[in-house]
Residue frames relative to the residue before (quaternion, step in Angstrom):
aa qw qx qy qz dx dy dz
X 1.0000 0.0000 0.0000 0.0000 0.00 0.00 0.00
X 0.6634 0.5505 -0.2780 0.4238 3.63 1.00 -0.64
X 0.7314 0.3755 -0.2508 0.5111 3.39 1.20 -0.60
X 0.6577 0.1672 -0.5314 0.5070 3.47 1.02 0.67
X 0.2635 0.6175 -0.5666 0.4778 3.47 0.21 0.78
X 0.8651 0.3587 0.0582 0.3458 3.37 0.61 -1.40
X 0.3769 0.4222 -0.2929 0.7706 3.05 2.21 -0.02
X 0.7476 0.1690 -0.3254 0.5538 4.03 -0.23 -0.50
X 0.5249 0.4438 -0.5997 0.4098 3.40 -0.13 1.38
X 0.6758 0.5412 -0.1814 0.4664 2.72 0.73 -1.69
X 0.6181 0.4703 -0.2875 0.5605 4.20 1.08 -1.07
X 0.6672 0.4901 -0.3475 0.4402 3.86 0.75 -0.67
X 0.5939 0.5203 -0.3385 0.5118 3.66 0.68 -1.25
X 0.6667 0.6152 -0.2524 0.3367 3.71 0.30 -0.84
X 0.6049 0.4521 -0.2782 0.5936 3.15 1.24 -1.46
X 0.6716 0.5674 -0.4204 0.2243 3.32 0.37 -1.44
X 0.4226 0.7717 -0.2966 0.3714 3.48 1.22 -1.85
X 0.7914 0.5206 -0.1180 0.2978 2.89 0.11 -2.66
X 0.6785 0.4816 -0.3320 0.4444 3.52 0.66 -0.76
X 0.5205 -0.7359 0.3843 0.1998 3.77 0.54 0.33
X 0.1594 -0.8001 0.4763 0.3281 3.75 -0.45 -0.31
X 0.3709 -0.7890 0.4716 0.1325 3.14 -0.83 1.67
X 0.3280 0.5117 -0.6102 0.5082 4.27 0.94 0.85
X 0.8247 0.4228 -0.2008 0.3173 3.63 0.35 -1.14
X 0.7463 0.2781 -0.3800 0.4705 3.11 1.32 -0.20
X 0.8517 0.3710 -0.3697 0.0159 3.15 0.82 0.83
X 0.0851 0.7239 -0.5449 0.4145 2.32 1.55 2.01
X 0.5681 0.3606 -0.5644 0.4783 3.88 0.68 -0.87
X 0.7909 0.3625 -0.4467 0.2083 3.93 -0.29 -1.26
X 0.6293 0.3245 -0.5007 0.4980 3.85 0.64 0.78
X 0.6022 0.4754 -0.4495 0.4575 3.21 0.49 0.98
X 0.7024 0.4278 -0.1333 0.5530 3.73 1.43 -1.09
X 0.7812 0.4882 -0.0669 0.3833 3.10 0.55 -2.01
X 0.7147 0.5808 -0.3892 0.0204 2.66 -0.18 -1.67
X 0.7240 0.6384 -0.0973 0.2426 2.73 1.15 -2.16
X 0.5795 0.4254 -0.1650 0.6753 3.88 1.73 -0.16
X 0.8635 0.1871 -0.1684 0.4371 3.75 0.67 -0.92
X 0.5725 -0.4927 0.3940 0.5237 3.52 1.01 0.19
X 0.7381 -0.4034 0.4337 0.3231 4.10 -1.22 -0.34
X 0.7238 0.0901 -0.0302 0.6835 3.17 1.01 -0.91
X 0.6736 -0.5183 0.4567 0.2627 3.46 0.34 1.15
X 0.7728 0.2614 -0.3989 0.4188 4.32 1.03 0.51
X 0.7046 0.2381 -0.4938 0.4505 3.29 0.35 1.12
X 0.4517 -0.6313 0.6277 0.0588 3.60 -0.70 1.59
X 0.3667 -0.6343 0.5957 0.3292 3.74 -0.93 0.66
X 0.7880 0.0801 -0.1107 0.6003 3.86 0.48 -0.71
X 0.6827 -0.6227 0.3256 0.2004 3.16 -1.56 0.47
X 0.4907 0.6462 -0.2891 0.5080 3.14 1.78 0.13
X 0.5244 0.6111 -0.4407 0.3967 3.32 1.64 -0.58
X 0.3827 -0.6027 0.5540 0.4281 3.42 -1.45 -0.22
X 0.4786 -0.5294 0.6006 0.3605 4.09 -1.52 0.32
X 0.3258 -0.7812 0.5115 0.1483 3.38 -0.36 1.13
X 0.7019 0.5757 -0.1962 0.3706 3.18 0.89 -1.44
X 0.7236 0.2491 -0.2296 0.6014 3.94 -1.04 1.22
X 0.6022 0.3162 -0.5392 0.4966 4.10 0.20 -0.04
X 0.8305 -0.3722 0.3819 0.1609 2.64 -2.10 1.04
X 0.5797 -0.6293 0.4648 0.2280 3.38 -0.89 0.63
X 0.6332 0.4940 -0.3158 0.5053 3.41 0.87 -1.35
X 0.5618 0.6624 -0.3561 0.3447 3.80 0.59 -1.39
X 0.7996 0.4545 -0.1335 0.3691 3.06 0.71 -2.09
X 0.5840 0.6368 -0.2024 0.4610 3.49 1.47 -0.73
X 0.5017 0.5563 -0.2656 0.6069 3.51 1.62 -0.97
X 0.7285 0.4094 -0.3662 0.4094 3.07 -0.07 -1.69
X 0.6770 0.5044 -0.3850 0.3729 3.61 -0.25 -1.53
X 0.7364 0.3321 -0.3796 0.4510 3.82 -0.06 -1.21
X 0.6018 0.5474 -0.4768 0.3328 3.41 0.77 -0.94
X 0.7838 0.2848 -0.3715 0.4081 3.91 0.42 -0.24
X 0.4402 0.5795 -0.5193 0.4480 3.52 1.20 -0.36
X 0.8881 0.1076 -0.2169 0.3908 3.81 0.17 -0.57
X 0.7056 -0.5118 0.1846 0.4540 3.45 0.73 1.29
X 0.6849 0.5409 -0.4764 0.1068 3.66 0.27 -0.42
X 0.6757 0.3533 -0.3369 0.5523 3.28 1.36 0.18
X 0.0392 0.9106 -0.3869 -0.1399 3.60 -0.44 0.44
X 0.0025 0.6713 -0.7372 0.0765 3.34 -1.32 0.77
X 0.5323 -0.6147 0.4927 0.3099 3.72 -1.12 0.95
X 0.7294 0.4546 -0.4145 0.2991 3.27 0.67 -1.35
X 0.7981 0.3725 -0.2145 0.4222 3.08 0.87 -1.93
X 0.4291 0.6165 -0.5623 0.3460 3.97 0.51 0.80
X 0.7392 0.6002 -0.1190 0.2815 3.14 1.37 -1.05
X 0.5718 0.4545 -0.1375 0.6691 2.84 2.52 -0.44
X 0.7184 0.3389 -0.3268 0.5121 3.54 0.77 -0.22
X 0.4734 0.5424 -0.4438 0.5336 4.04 0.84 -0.03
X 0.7185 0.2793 -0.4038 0.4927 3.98 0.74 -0.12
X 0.7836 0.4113 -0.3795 0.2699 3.39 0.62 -0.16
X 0.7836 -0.4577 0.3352 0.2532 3.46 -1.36 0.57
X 0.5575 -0.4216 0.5701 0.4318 3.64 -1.15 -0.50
X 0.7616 0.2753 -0.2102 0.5477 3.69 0.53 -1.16
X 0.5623 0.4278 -0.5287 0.4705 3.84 0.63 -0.35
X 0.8246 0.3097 -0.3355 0.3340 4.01 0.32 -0.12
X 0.5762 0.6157 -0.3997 0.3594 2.88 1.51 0.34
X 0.6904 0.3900 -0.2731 0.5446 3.03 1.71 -0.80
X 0.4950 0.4872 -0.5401 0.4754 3.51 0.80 0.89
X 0.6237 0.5205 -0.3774 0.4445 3.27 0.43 -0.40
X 0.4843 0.6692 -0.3764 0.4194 3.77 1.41 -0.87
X 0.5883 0.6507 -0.2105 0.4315 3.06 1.06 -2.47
X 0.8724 0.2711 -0.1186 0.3890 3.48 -0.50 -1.40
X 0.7046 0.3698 -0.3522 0.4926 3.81 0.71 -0.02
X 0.4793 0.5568 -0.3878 0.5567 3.41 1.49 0.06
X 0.5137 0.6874 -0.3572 0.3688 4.20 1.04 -0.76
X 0.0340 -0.6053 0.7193 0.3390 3.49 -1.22 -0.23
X 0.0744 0.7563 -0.6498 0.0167 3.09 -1.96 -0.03
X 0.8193 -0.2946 0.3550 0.3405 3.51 -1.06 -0.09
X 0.4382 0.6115 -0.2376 0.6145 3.59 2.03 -0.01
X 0.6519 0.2621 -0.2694 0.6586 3.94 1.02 -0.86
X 0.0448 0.7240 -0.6628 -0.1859 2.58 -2.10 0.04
X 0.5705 -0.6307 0.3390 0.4023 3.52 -1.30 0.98
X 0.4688 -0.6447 0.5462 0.2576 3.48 -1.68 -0.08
């Protein structure tokens, strides 16, 4: 009984971790982002950008590593995600799924 006690801690702390912190990422995204996705990740300079703000954390976490380690590719956004950490995309991802935008909608 103690050691799952101790495994669903250990599995909780993790998640917690996982979810990033969204103060920190959004100082990096006015330093990285901003300048293509707007501050809060809903206004893209062009229309090709993506609305950052409101997608899912996990998504954003994919996406990001997914160009830091080539399997998706774009020049621009390789060049911004190859500087950032594990926790610098985790706590962006925090940032931007914490946003509203044009992603919700009211009832």
């Amino acid at each position: 009984m103690r050691s799952l006690i101790a495994l669903l801690a250990l599995a909780l702390a993790g998640a917690v971790h996982a979810g990033g912190n969204a103060a920190a990422g959004k100082e990096k995204a006015a330093l990285v982002c901003a300048a293509c996705h707007g501050p809060s990740g809903d206004k893209p300079s062009t229309p090709d950008q993506p609305i950052l703000a409101g997608q899912h954390s996990d998504y954003l976490v994919q996406a990001l590593s997914d160009y830091k380690n080539g399997r998706r590719t774009n020049p621009i956004m390789k060049g911004f995600a190859a500087q950032l950490s594990k926790k610098d995309i985790e706590d962006l991802a925090a940032w931007f799924a914490s946003q509203k935008s044009a992603l919700h909608f009211e009832r």
